[in-house]
C-alpha positions, 0 to 999 in steps of 0.5 A, spaced: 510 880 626 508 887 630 508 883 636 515 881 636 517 888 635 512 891 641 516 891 649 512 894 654 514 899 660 514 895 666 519 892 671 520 886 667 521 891 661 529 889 661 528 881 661 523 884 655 529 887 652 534 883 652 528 876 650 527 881 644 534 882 642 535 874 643 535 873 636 540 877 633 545 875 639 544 868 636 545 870 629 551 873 631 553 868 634 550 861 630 555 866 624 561 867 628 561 859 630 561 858 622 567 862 621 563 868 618 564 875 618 559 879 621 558 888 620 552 891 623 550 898 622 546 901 629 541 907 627 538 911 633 533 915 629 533 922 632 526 926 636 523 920 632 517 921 638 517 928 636 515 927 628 511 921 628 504 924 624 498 923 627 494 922 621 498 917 618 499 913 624 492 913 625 491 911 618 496 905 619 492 903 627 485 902 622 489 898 616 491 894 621 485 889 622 488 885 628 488 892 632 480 893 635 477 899 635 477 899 641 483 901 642 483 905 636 479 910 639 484 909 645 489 911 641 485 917 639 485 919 645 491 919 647 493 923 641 488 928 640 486 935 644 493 936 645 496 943 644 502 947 645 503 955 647 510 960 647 510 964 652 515 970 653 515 974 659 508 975 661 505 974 654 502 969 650 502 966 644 494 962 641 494 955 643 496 951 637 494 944 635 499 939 636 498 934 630 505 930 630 509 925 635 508 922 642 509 922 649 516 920 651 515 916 657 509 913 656 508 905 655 504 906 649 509 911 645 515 905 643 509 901 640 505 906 637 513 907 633 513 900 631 507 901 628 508 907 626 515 903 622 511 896 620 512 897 614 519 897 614 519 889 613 517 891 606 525 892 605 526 884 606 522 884 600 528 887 597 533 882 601 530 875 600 536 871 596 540 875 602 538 871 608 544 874 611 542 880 612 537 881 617 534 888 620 532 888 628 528 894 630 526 896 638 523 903 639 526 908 635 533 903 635 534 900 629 540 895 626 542 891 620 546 886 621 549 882 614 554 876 614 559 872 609 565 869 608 569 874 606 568 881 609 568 885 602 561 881 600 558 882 608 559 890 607 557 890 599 550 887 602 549 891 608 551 897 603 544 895 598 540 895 605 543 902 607 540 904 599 534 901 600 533 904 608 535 911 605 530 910 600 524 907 604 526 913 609 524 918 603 518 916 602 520 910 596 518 904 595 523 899 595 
């Protein structure tokens, strides 16, 4: 679920992070106790916060029937009316309208990702006779994790999950 992806920035925001990767520490530690192999693939996305559409967020934020309006047009607020302006020298460029990314740094920024990726959990879909394989995600980091008995079958599936996020990253549905 959503909620389960969201942290916020607080000062209780490192109890937060490590609660949040709880269950992946005890998968890799319930697989480990079984005498199973475990690969783990981490991605950190790059200037994710700078490339998140505005309008698409927007879209997904009025899908979403557990999110009020209220905060909707709280988020609207936070994203409209922002431009940015080149300067050289004593010259400068028109103001442009920025229609892309997020503050970073700001508490809001992180969850407006997670949900920005919901639909990344569409990829489960692909893996369901795969239980040993899981993908964690926190802010813009993510991490699939795959286990076996034998390490070649662990790695072929984390191999098949990379296919699918590559993929769902182009814009194909899994």
């Amino acid at each position: 679920m959503l909620q389960d992806r969201l942290c916020c920035c607080h000062p209780e925001v490192d109890t937060q992070l490590r609660s949040s990767w709880t269950p992946v520490l005890h998968y890799v530690a319930t697989e480990h106790n079984w005498g199973r192999r475990i690969i783990e693939i981490f991605l950190d996305i790059e200037k994710v916060f700078d490339r998140m559409w505005h309008s698409e967020l927007l879209h997904k934020l009025l899908a979403n029937i557990q999110i009020l309006p209220a905060i909707v047009r709280t988020v609207l607020s936070f994203l409209e009316g922002r431009s940015f302006f080149a300067a050289v020298e004593d010259t400068t460029s028109d103001p442009r309208p920025i229609l892309t990314g997020v503050l970073q740094g700001s508490c809001l920024s992180p969850r407006l990702y997670a949900l920005f990726m919901d639909n990344i959990s569409t990829l489960a879909e692909q893996l369901q006779n795969w239980k040993d394989v899981i993908l964690a995600l926190y802010a813009d980091n993510s991490a699939y994790l795959s286990s076996s008995r034998g390490a070649n079958l662990a790695v072929a599936k984390l191999q098949t999950s990379t296919y699918f996020q590559i993929g769902w990253t182009n814009g194909e549905s899994p």
